[in-house]
C-alpha positions, -999 to 999 in steps of 0.1 A, spaced: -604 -311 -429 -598 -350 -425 -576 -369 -412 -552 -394 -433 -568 -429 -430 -540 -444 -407 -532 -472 -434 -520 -449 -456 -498 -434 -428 -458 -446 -432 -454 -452 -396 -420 -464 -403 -415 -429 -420 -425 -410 -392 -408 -434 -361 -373 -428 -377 -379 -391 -387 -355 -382 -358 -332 -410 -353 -309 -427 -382 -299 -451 -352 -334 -465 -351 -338 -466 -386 -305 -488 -382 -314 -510 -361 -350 -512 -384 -330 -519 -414 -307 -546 -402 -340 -567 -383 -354 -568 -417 -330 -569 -441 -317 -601 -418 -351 -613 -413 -361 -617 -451 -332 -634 -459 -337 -662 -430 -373 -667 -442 -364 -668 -484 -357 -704 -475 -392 -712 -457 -409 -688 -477 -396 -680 -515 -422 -655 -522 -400 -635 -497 -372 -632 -526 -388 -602 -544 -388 -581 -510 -354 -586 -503 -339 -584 -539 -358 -549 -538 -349 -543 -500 -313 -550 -497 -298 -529 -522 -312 -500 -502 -304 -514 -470 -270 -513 -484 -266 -479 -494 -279 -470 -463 -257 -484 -444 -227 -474 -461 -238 -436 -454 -247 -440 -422 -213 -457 -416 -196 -432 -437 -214 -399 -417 -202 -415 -385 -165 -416 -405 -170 -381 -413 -180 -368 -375 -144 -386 -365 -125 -367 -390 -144 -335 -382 -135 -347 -343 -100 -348 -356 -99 -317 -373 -116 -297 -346 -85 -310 -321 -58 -300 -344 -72 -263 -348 -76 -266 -309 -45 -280 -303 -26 -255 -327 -45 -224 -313 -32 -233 -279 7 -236 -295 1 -202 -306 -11 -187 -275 15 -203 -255 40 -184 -276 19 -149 -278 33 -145 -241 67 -147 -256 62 -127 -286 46 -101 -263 79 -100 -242 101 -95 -274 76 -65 -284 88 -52 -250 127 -51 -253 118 -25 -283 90 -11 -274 81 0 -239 41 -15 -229 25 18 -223 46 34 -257 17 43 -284 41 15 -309 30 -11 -283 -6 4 -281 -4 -1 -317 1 -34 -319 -19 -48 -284 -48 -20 -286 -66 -42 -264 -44 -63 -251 -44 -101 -256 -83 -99 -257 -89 -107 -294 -65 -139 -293 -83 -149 -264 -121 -144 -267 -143 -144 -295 -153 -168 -322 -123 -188 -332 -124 -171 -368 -117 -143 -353 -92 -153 -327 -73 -169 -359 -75 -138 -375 -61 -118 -345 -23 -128 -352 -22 -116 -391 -36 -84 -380 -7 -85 -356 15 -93 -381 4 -69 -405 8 -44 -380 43 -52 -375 45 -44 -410 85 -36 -423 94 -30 -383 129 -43 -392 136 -48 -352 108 -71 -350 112 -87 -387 119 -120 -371 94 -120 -348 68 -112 -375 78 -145 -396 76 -168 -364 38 -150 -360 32 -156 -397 40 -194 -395 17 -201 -368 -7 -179 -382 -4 -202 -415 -6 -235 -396 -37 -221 -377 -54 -213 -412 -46 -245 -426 -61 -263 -399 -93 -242 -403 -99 -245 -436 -92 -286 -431 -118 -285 -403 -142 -261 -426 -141 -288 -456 -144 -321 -428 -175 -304 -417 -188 -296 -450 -182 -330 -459 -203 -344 -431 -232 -323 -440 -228 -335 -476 -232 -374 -460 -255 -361 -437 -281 -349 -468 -272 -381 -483 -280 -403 -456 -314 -387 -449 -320 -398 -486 -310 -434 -480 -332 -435 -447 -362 -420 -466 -360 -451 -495 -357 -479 -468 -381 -468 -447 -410 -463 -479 -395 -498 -488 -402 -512 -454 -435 -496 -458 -444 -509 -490 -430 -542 -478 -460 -543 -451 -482 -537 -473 -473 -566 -497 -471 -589 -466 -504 -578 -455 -518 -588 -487 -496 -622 -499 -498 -635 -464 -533 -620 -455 -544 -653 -429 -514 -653 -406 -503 -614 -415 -499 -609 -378 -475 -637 -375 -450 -630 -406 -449 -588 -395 -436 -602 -362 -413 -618 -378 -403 -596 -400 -403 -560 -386 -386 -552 -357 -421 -542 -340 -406 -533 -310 -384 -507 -319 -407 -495 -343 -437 -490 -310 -407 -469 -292 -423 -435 -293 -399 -420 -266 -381 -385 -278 -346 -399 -290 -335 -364 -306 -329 -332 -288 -313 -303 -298 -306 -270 -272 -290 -235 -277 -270 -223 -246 -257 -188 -238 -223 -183 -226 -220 -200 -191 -254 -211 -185 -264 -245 -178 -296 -266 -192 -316 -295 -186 -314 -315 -220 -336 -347 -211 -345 -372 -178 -343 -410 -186 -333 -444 -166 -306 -455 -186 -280 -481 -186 -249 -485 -182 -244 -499 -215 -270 -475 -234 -252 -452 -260 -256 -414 -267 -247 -393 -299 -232 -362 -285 -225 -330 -303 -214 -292 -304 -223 -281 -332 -209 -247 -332 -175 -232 -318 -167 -236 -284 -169 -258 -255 -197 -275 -235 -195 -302 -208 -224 -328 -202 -230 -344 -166 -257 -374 -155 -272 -361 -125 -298 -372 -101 -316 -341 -99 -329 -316 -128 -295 -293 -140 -274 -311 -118 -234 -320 -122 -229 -348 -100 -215 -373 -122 -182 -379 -141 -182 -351 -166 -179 -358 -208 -164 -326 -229 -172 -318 -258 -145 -290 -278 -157 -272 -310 -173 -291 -335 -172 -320 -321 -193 -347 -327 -188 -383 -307 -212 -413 -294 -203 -422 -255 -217 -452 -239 -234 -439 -204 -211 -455 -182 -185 -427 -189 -202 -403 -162 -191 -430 -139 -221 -436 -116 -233 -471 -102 -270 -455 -95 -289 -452 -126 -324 -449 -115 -309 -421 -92 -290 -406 -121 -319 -399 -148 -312 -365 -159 -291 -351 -189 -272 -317 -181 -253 -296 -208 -231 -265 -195 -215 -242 -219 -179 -235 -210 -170 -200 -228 -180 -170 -234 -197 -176 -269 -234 -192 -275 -233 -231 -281 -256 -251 -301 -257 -289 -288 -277 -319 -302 -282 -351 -285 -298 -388 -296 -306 -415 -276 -292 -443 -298 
């Protein structure tokens, strides 16, 4: 079988297939590019009346995703933040179970049959759902009826938080389908937009491309997207890189959990100022957060997973 001619190949296409942050920066050099040369060059003004409305509904989405990914953040720290209320107060609640039933009675067996293990461990669906079965097993107990509607309100606040963070992240994949939509139409537009170049401007083509295509970031073949599943407590070499301290990473658990990423010097290392991600969490760090002065020493990416459940984590190079 043959291959594609290369001319026919969207190289802008396939250099942003992983990265909406290039295809950012891409957008923005030429959307602000044909609107500096209109002036010099009029024929210009059909490419960017057909350029910038995309480049405009791009960048709404891409702002909007990285919206969503903060209220997700936010979301993910309430149901964190509430969970931990409600453990704090398990310890009480397990003390009131006490004064009425003894711990090794079969009542108290009944209620705690293993312990404080399920509010504790496990996915946190199931940690969640751990105080209304406690509650339910309380049942019409009328020596612990007040106790059971102090475990029902935190069990309520902890499912309202949930379903909040459930709908936050449904609504960042939503933006995140639209957004590879909008990246798809500029980047055939910037395509098609070579082309006509190429053609209108065929004896100094070279010239006008340079100036207006951001060539450089386009040539950048480097890896920027990386993606790695983790078992409980294990650690894992994401990526090596010289960075600086001013480059910027996306950074992002996407599953339950808790994972902590380290710049080291040597592969799977943790010598560096750690950053923690909690559930869900999705945020963009600038590298001088892991707080080292050496970065052609400090080149490699570590990820550990902090719990006892398997962790999904995704990292770009912005």
């Amino acid at each position: 079988m043959e291959s594609a001619w290369s001319f026919t190949i969207n190289t802008f296409a396939i250099a942003t297939r992983d990265s909406y942050a290039k295809a950012y920066r891409l957008s923005n050099y030429h959307d602000a590019a044909l609107l500096k040369l209109i002036t010099t060059y009029p024929a210009l003004q059909v490419l960017y009346d057909r350029y910038h409305p995309l480049h405009t509904a791009f960048t709404d989405k891409y702002n909007k995703l990285k919206s969503a990914g903060g209220v997700q953040k936010g979301q993910s720290l309430n149901v964190t933040q509430q969970l931990k209320l409600a453990l704090d107060k398990l310890d009480l609640w397990d003390i009131t179970i006490q004064l009425t039933h003894r711990k090794k009675s079969p009542r108290y067996k009944e209620l705690f049959p293993s312990g404080h293990k399920p509010f504790r461990r496990g996915g946190i669906d199931s940690r969640i759902n751990a105080f209304d079965v406690l509650s339910r097993t309380i049942g019409n107990e009328p020596a612990l009826a007040a106790l059971k509607t102090e475990i029902d309100a935190s069990y309520q606040l902890l499912d309202n938080a949930r379903d909040t963070q459930e709908s936050a992240k449904g609504t960042r994949k939503q933006r995140s389908g639209n957004l590879k939509t909008a990246c798809r139409n500029i980047m055939n537009m910037q395509y098609r937009n070579a082309c006509w170049v190429a053609d209108n401007f065929f004896d100094n083509r070279e010239s006008m491309c340079n100036a207006l295509f951001d060539l450089q970031t386009l040539r950048d073949r480097r890896q920027r997207h990386f993606t790695a599943t983790l078992k409980a407590h294990t650690t894992k070499p994401m990526l090596v890189r010289t960075f600086i301290a001013s480059d910027k990473l996306q950074l992002q658990l996407d599953s339950e959990g808790s994972a902590t990423f380290y710049l080291a010097t040597v592969r799977g290392g943790i010598n560096s100022t750690p950053v923690i991600l909690l559930s869900n969490e999705d945020k963009e760090i600038t590298l001088s957060e892991f707080g080292i002065s050496d970065y052609s020493k400090h080149r490699y990416l570590t990820v550990v997973n902090n719990g006892s459940e398997m962790v999904k984590v995704v990292v770009e190079v912005k």
